[in-house]
C-alpha positions in Angstrom: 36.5 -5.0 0.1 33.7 -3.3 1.6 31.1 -5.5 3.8 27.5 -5.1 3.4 25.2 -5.3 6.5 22.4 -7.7 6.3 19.5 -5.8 7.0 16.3 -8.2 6.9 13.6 -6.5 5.6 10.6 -5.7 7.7 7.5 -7.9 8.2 4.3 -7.4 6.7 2.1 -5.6 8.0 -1.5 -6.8 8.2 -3.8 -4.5 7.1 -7.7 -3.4 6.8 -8.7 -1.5 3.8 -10.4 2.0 5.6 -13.0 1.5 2.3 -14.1 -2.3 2.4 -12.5 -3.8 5.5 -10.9 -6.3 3.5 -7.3 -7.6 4.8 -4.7 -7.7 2.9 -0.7 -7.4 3.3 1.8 -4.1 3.2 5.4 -5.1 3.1 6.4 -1.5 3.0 9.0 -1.9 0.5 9.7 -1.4 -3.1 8.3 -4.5 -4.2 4.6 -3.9 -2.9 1.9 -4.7 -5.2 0.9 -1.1 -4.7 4.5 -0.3 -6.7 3.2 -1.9 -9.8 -0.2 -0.5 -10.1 -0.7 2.2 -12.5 -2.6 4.4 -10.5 -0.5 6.8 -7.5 -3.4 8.0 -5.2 -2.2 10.3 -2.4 -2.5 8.7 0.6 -5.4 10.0 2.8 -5.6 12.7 5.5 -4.8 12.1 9.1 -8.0 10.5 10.5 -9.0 7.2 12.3 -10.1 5.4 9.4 -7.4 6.4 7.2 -4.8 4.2 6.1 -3.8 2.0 2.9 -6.7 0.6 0.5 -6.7 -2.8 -0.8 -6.2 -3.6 -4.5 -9.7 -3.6 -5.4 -10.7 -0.3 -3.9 -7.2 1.5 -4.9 -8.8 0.7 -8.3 -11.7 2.1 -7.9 -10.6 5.3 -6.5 -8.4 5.6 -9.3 -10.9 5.2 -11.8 -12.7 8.5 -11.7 -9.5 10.4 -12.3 -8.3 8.4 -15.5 -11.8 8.6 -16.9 
């Protein structure tokens, strides 16, 4: 029998959209809201205001390149 290690998984983070400055949560896992949206945006370059978008602005981002 093999024993598994409980490894919790990590916190939240807290985040401000770089777009809106709306805050919203990252968990930083599988199960992120992010996972289930349809849209896969590469995330943006290296710069102080870059950093995760929230739902809404994700969306709108996304928009142009289905259309």
């Amino acid at each position: 029998m093999t024993k598994r290690s409980a490894i919790p998984a990590p916190a939240a983070r807290r985040l401000v959209c770089s777009c809106c400055g709306a805050e919203f949560g990252c968990n930083l896992s599988s199960d992120c809201w992010c996972a289930d949206e349809s849209a896969k945006l590469p995330m943006p370059e290296q710069s102080s205001d870059g950093d995760c978008l929230c739902r809404d602005c994700l969306r709108k981002a996304a928009a142009p390149a289905v259309h």
